[in-house]
N, C-alpha and C positions, 0 to 999 in steps of 0.2 A: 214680928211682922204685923201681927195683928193691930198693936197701938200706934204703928206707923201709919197705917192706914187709916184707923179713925180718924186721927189726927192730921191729915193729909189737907196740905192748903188748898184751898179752892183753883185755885191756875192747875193743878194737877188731876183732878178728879174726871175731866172727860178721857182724856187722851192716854194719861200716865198713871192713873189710877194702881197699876202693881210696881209702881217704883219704890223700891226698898232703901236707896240710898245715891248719891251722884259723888262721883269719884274726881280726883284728880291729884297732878303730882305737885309737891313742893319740892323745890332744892333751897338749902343754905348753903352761903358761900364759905369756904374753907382757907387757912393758910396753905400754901403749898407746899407738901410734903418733901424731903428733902430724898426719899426712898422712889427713883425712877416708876417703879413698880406700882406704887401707891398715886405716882403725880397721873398714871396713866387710867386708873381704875377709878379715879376719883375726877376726870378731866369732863367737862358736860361741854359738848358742842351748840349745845342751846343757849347758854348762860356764858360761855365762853370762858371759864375760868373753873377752879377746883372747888367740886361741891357735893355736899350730901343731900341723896334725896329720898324722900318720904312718901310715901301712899295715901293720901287722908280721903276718906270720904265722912260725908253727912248726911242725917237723913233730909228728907224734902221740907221740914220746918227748921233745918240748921242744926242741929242735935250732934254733933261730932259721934262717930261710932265706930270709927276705927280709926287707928293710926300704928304705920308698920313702923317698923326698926329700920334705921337710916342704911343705905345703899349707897356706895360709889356715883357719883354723878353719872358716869358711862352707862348705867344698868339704864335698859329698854322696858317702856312701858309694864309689855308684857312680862317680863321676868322679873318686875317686882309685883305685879300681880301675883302671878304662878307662886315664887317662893316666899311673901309675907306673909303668907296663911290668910289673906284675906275671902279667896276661895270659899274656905273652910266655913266661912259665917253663911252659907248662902243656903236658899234651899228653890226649889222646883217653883217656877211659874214667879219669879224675882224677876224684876227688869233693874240694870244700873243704870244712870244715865252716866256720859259721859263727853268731852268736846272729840273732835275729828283728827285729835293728835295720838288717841289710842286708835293703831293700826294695829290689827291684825290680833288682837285678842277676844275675837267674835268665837273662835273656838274654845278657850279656854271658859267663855260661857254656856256656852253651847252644851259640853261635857256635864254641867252643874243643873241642866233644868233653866237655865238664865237666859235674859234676853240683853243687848246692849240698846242702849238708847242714845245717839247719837244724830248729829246734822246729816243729811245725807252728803257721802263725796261725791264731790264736785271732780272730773277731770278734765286734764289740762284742753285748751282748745276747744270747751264744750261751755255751752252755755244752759246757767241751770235752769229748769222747768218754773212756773210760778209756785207750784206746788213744793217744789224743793227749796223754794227762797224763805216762802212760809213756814215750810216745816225748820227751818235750821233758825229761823227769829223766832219760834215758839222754845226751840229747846235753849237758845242762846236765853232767852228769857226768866228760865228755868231755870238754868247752870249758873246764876249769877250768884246764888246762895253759896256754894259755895267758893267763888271768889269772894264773896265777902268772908266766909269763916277763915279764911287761906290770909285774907286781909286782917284780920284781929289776929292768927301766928304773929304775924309779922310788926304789930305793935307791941312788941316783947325786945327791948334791946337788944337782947342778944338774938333774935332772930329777925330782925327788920333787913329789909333789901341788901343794902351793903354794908352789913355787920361783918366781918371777917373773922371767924370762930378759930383762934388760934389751935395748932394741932395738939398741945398740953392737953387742951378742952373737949379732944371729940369723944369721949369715952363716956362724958355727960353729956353729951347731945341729945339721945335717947330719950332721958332723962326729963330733957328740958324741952322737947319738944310734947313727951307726953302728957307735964307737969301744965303748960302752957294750953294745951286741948281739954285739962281737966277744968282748968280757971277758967277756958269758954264756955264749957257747957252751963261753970255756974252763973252766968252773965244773964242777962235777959235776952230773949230769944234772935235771932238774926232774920229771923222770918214770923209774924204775928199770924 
């Protein structure tokens, strides 16, 4: 935590100052399993098709520092949170940051000493404050690092947009998605 923090790009240091890392999901898209059981556990409503999905987070200079073991497309934010041990890395007075598509895992923070950092929500029928317009472009602003790291996965053939990971292949998925975060770190940084 402590070199994260040295190391903290300047956009961070007033506001976000204890953020340890900014989180988000990847899914790759998959062939269709031909096992009913499998086509439904592996089904992403997001993505609309069969895919496995990933937990990556980075720190605030792009530094890839985690990445979980692939999950059924179906699995919710939260319970790849909860069971990839990412938890596990965290310690007291941690902020993640995170976009407004993790609901509801403010608790699973919470239990850890952790803060979420996130846009504020916005509900339906309501119009947001100026304050909330600002606060959600400061962190949108933020969050971009790692859609860029999530952006360099995804210049890897086999894991680019609609690569289709035949199911012979998912047992190296793991593999090639870890393999693939390790080749980014060695890269020159995604944030100076």
């Amino acid at each position: 935590m402590e070199l994260v923090k040295f190391n903290l790009p300047v956009p961070f240091r007033f506001r976000y100052k204890n953020v340890y890392c900014i989180i988000d999901c990847l899914e790759t898209e998959i062939q269709k399993p031909s096992d009913p059981v499998y086509q439904s556990a592996t089904w992403s409503e997001y993505k609309k098709c069969n895919t496995v999905k990933y937990l990556v987070a980075c720190t605030p200079q792009g530094f890839i520092n985690f990445v979980s073991n692939g999950y059924g497309g179906r699995i919710s934010d939260a319970k790849i949170i909860e069971k990839s041990g990412f938890l596990n890395n965290l310690k007291p007075g941690m902020q993640i940051m995170a976009d407004r598509g993790f609901k509801s895992v403010d608790s699973l923070f919470l239990k850890k000493g952790c803060t979420l950092v996130r846009p504020p929500s916005v509900y339906a029928n309501i119009k947001p404050t100026k304050d909330q317009v600002k606060e959600t472009k400061r962190i949108a602003s933020l969050r971009v690092i790692i859609e860029n790291v999530i952006g360099r996965i995804r210049h890897f053939k086999l894991l680019s947009p609609h690569a289709c990971v035949p199911v012979k292949n998912l047992d190296q998925l793991d593999f090639a998605i870890q393999s693939a975060c390790g080749l980014i770190n060695l890269q020159y940084p995604v944030r100076k």
